[in-house]
N, CA and C atoms as a LAMMPS dump frame, in Angstrom:
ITEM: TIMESTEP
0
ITEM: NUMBER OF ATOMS
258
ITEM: BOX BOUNDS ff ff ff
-5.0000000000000000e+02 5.0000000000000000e+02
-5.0000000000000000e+02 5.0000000000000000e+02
-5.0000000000000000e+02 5.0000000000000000e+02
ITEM: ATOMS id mol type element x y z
1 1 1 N 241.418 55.734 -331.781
2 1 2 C 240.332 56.393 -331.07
3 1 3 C 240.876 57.335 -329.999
4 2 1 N 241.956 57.057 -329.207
5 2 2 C 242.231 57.298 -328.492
6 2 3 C 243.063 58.74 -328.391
7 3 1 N 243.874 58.423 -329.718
8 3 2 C 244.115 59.924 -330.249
9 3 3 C 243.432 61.159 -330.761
10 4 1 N 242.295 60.658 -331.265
11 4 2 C 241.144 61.387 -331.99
12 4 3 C 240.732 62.13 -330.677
13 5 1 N 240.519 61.578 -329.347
14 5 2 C 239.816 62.333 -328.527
15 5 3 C 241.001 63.268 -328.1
16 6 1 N 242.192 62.749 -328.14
17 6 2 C 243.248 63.455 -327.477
18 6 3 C 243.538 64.922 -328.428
19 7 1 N 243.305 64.848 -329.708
20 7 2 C 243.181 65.845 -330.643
21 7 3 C 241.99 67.176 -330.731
22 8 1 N 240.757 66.18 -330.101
23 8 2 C 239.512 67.461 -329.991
24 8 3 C 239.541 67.827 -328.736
25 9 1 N 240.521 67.47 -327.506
26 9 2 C 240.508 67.672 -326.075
27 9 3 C 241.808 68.75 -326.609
28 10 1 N 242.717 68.371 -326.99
29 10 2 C 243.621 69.771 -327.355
30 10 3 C 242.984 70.891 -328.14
31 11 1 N 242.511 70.893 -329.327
32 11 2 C 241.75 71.964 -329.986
33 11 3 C 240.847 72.321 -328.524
34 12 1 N 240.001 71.998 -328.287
35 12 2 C 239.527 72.424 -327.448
36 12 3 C 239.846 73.89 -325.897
37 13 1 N 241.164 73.138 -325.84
38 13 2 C 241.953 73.817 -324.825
39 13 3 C 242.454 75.056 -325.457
40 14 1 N 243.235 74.657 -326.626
41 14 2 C 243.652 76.331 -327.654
42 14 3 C 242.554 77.188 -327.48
43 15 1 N 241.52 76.54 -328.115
44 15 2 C 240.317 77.613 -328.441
45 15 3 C 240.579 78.39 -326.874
46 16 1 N 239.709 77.892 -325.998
47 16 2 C 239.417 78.485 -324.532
48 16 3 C 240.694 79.511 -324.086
49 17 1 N 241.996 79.054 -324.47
50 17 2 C 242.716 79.597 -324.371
51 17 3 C 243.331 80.887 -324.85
52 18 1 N 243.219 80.468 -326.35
53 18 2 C 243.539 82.001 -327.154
54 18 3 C 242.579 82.554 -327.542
55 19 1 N 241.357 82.565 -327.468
56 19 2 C 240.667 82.957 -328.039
57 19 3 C 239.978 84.094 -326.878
58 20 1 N 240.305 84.579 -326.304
59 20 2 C 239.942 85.278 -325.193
60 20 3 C 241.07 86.522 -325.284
61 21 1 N 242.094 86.323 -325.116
62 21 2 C 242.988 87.596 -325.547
63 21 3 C 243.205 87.986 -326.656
64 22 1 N 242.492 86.926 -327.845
65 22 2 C 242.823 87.787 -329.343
66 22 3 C 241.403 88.066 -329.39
67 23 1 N 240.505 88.091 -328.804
68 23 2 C 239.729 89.215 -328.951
69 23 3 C 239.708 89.846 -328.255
70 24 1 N 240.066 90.317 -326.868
71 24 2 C 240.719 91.445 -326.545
72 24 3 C 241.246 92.393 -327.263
73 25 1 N 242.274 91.577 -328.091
74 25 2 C 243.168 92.597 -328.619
75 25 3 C 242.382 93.112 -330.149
76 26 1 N 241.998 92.257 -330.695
77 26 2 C 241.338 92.914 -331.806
78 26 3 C 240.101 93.918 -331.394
79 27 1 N 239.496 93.755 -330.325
80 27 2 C 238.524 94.771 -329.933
81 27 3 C 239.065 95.923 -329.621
82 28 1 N 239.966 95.609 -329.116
83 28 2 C 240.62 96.624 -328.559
84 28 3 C 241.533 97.465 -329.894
85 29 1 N 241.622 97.356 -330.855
86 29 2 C 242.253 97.988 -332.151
87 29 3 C 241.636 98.192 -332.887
88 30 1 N 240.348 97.746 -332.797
89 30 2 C 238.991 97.726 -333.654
90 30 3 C 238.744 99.605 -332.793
91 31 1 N 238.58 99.216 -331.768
92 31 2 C 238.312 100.701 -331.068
93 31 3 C 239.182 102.138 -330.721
94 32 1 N 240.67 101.539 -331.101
95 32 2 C 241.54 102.196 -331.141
96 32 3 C 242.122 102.949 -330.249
97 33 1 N 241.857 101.523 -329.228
98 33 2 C 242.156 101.773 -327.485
99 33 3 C 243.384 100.592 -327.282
100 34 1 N 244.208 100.44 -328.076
101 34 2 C 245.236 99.412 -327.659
102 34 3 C 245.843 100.059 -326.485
103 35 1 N 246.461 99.162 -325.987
104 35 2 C 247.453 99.977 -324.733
105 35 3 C 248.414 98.901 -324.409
106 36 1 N 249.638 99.417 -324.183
107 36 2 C 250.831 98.603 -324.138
108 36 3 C 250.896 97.554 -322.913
109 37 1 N 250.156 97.868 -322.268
110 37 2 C 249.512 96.987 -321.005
111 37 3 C 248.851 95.915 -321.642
112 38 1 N 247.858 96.145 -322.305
113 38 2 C 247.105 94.921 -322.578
114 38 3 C 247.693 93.701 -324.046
115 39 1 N 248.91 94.708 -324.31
116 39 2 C 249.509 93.914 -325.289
117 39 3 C 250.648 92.814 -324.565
118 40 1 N 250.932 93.581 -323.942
119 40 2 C 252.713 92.968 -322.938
120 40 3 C 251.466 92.462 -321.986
121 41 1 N 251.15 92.007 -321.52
122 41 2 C 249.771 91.071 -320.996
123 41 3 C 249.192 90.236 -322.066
124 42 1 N 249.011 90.268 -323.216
125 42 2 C 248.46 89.047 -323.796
126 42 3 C 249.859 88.333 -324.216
127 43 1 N 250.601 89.212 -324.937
128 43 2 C 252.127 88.474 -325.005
129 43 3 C 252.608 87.385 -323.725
130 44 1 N 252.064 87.82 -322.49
131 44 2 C 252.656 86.479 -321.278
132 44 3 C 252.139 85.157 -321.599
133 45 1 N 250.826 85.713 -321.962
134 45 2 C 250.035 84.805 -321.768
135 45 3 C 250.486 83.954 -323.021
136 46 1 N 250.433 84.127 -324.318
137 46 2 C 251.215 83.303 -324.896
138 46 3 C 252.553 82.828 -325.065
139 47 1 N 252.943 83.26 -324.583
140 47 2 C 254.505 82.757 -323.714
141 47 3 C 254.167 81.444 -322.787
142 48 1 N 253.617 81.741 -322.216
143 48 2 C 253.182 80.442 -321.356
144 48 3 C 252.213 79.633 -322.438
145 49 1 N 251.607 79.956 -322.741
146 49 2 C 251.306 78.909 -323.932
147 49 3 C 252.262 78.267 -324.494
148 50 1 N 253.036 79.116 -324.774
149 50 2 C 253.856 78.174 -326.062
150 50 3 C 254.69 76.909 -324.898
151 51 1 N 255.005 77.804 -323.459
152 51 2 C 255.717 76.584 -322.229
153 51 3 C 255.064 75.58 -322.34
154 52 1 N 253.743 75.765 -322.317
155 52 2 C 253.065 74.159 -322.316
156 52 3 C 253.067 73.228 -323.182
157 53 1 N 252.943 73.976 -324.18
158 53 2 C 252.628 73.586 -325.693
159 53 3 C 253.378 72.535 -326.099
160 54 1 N 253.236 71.665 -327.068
161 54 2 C 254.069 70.7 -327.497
162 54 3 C 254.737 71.312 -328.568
163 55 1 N 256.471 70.685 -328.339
164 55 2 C 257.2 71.96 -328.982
165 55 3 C 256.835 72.065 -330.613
166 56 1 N 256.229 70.803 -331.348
167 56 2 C 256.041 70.991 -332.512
168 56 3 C 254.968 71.948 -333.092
169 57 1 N 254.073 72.334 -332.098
170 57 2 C 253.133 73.656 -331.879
171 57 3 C 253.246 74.896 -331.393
172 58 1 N 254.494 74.799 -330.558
173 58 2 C 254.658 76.18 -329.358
174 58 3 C 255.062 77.447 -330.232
175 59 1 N 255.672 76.778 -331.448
176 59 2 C 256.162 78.133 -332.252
177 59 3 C 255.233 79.071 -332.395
178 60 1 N 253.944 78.992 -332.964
179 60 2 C 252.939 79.808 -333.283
180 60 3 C 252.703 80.766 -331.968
181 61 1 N 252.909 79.985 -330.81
182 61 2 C 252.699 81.254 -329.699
183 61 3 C 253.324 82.06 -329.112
184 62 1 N 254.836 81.459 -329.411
185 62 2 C 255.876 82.267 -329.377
186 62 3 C 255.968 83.426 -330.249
187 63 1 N 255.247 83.58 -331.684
188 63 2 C 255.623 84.073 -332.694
189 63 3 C 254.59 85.042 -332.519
190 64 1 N 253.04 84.68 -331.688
191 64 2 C 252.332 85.558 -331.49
192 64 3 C 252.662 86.669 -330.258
193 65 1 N 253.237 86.166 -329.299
194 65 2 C 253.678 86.819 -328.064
195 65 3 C 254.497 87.63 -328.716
196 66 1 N 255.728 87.521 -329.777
197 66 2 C 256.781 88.573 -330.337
198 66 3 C 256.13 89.896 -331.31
199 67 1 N 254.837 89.131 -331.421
200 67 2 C 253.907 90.387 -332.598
201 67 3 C 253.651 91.25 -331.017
202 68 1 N 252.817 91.107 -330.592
203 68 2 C 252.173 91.4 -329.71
204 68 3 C 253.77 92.866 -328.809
205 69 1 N 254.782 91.893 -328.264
206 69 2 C 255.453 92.812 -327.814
207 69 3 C 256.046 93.8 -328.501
208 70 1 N 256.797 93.597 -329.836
209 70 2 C 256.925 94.558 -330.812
210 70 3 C 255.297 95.794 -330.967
211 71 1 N 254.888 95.151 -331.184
212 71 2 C 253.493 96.235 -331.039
213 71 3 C 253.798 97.209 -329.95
214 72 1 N 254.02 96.53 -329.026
215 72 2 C 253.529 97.284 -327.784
216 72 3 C 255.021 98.414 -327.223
217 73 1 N 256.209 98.049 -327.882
218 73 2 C 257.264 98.56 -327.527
219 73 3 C 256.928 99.838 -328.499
220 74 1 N 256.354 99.45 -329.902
221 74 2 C 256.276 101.105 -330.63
222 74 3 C 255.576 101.884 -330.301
223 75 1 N 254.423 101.599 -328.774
224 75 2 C 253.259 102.421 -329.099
225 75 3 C 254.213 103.655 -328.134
226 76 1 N 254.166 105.288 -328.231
227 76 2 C 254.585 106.457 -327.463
228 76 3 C 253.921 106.256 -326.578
229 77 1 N 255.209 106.653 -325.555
230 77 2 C 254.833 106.607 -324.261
231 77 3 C 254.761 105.447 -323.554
232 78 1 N 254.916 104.39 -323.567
233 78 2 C 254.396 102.735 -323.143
234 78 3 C 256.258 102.353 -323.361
235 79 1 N 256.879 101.564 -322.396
236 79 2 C 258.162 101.114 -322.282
237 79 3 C 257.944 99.939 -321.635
238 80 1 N 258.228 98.711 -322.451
239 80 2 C 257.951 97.081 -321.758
240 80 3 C 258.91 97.062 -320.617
241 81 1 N 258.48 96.542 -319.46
242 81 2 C 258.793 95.927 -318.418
243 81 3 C 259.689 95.137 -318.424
244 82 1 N 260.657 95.46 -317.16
245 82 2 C 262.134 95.109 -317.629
246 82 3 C 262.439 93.5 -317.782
247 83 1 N 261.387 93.012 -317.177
248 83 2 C 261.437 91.804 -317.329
249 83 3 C 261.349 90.942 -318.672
250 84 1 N 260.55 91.862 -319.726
251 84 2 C 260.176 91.636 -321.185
252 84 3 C 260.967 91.963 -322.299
253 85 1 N 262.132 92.697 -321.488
254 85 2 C 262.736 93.466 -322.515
255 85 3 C 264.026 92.79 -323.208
256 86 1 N 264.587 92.599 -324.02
257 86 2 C 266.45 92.065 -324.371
258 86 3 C 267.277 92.014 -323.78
């Protein structure tokens, strides 16, 4: 029982969590207003996701934060922050 709640209290938290900057970002490409700001900004944010994350899960947000910055390093004109960079 005890796990069961511990399982819909985690889903729970993902949702609230990612689900707010990936629609950002899909609205935002839907409209064809991406901007390397709001990509290297949702990329933190799953970065720190994946910190919290239990490591047998964190991959997926790591893997989303690396889409996200690759995106954002090709767009002209936009250069990730040195802190983001290799």
């Amino acid at each position: 029982m005890c796990h069961s709640l511990q399982a819909k209290k985690t889903d729970k938290l993902k949702e609230a969590t990612q689900k707010p900057k990936a629609d950002c970002i899909y609205a935002a490409r839907a409209q064809a207003k991406t901007t390397g700001e709001l990509l290297s900004t949702a990329a933190e944010a799953y970065m720190s996701l994946g910190n919290v994350a239990s490591p047998k899960g964190n991959g997926q947000y790591f893997r989303q934060a690396l889409e996200y910055l690759r995106s954002a390093s090709e767009l002209p004109g936009y250069a990730l922050p040195l802190h983001l960079q290799t």
